[in-house]
N, CA, C and O of each residue as an XYZ file, in Angstrom:
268
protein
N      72.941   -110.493     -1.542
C      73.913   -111.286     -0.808
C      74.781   -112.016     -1.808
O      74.373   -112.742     -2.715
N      76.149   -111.693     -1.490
C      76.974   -112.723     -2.437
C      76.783   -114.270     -2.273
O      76.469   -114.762     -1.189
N      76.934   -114.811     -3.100
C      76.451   -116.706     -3.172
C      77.780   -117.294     -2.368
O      77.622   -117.948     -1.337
N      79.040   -117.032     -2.881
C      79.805   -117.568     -1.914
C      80.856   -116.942     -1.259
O      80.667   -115.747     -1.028
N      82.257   -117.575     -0.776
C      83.128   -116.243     -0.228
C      84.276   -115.400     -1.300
O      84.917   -114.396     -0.988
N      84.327   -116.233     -2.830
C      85.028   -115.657     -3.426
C      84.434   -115.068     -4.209
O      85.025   -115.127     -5.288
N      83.271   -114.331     -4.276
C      82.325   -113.067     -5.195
C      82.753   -111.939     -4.414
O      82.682   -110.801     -4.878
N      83.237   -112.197     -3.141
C      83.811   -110.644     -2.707
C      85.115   -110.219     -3.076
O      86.115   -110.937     -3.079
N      85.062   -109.089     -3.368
C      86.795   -108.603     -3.082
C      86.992   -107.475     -2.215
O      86.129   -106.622     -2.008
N      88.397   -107.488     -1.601
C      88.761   -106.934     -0.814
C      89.726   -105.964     -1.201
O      90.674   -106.056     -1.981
N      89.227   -104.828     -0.376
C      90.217   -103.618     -0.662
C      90.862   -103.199      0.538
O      90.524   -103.509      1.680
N      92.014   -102.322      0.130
C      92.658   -101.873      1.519
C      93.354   -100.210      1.279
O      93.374    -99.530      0.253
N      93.785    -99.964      2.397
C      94.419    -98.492      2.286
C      94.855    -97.922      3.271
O      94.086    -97.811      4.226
N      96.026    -97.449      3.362
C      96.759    -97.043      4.496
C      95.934    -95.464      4.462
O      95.547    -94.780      3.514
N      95.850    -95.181      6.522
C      95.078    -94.393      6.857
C      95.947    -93.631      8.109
O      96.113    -93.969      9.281
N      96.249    -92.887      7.621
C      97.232    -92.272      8.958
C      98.768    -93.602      9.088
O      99.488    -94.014      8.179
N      98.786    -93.921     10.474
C      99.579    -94.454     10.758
C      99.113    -96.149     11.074
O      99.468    -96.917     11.969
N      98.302    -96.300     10.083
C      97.994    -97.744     10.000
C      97.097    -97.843      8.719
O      96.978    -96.917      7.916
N      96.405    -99.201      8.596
C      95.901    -99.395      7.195
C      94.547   -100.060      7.543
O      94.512   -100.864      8.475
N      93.602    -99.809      6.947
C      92.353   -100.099      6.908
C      92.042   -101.402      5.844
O      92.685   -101.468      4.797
N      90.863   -102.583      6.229
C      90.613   -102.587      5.246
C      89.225   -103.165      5.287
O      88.845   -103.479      6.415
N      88.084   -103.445      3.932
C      86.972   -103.794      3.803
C      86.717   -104.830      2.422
O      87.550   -105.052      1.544
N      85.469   -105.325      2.498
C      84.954   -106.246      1.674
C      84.075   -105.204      1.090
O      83.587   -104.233      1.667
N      83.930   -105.633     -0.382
C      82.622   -105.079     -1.094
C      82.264   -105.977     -2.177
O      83.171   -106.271     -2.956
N      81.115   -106.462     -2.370
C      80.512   -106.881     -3.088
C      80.390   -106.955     -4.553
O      80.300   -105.781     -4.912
N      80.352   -107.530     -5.332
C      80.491   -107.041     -6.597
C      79.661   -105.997     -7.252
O      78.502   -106.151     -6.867
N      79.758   -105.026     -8.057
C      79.366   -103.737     -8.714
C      79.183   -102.958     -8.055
O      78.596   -101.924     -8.374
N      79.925   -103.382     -6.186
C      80.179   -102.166     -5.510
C      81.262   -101.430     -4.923
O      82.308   -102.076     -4.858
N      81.306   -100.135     -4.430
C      82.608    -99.963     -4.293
C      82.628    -99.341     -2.527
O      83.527    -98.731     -1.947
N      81.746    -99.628     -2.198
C      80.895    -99.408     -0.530
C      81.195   -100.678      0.183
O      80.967   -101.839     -0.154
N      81.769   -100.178      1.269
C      82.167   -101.272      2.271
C      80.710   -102.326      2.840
O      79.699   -101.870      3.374
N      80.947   -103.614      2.576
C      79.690   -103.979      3.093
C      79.227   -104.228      4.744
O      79.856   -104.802      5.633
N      77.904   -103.578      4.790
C      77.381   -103.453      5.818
C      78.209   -102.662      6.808
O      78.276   -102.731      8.036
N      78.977   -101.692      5.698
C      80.110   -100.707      6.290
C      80.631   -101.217      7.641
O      80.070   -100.825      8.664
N      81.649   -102.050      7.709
C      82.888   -102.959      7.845
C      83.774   -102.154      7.556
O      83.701   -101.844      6.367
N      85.180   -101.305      8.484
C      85.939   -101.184      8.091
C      86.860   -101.681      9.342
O      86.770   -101.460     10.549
N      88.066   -102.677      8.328
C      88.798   -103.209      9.941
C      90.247   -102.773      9.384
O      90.928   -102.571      8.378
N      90.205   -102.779     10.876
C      91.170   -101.556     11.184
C      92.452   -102.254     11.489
O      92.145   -103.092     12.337
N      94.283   -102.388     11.135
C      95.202   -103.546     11.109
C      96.591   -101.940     11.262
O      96.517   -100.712     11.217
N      97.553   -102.847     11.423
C      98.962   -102.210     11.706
C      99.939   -101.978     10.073
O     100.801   -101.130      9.842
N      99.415   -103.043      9.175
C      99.902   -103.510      7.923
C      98.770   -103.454      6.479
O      97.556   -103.439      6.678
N      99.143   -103.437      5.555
C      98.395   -103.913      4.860
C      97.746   -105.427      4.583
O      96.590   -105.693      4.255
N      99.205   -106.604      4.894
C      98.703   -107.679      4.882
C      98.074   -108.363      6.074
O      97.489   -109.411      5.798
N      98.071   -107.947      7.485
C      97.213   -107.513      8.490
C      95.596   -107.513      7.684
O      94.687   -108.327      7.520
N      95.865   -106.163      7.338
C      94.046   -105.838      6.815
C      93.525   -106.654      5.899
O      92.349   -106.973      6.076
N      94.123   -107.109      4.901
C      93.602   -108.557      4.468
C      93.640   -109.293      5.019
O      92.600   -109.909      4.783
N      94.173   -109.792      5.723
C      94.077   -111.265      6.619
C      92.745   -110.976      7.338
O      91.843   -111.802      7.198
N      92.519   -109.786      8.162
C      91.010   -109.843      8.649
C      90.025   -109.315      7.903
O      88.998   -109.435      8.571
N      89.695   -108.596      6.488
C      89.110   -108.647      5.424
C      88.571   -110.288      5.010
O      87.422   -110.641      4.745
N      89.652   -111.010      5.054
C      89.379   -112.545      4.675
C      88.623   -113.222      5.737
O      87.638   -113.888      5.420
N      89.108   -113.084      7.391
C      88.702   -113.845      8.047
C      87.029   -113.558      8.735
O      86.287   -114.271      9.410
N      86.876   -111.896      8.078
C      85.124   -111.302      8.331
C      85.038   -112.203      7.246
O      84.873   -113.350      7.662
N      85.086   -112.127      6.061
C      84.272   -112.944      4.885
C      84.059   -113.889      5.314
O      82.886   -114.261      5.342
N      85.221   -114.811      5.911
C      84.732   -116.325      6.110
C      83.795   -116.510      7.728
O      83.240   -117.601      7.861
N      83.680   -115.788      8.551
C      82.913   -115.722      9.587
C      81.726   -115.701      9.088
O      81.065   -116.740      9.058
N      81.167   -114.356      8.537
C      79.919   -114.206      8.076
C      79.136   -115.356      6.680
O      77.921   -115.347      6.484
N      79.776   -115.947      6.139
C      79.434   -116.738      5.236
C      79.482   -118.133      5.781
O      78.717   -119.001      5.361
N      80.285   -118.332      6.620
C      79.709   -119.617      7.501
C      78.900   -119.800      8.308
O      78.360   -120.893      8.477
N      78.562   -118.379      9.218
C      77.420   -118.258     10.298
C      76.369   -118.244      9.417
O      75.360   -118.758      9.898
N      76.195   -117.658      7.805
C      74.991   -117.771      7.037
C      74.097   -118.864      6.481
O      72.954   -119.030      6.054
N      75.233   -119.524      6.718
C      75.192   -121.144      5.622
C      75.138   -122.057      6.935
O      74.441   -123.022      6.622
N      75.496   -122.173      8.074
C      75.386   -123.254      8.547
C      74.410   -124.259      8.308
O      73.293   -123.804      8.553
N      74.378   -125.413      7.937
C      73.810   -126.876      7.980
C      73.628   -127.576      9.347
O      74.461   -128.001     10.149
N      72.383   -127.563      9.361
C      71.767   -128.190     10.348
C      71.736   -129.863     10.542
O      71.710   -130.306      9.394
N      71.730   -130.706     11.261
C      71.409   -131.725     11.092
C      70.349   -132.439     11.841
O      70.146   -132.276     13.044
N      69.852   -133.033     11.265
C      68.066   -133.509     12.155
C      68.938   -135.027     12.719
O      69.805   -135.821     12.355
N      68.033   -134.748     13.815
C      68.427   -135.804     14.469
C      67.119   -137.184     15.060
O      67.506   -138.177     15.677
């Protein structure tokens, strides 16, 4: 598991008549937990490349508080 949200990087690539894109982990080049999101643009597919990273790394980490 990456430690935080900027150990990932994001790749992208136009696929037919739109552009794909995914996160991979470092020393990999495999989409993680094979994730591929699917956008109209390239900067589209990063924008939701970024916004899976930050979903999944906040649902991981949430802080609890005792009450």
């Amino acid at each position: 598991m990456a430690s935080n949200p900027d150990s990932y990087e994001i790749r992208t690539e136009p696929r037919g008549p739109h552009w794909v894109g995914w996160v991979v982990r470092p020393g990999s080049d495999q989409p993680d937990r094979s994730i591929i999101l699917v956008a109209k643009t390239q900067k589209e597919a990063e924008a939701r490349a970024r916004g899976w990273i930050s979903s999944i790394y906040n649902s991981q980490f949430t802080i609890h508080k005792e009450e």
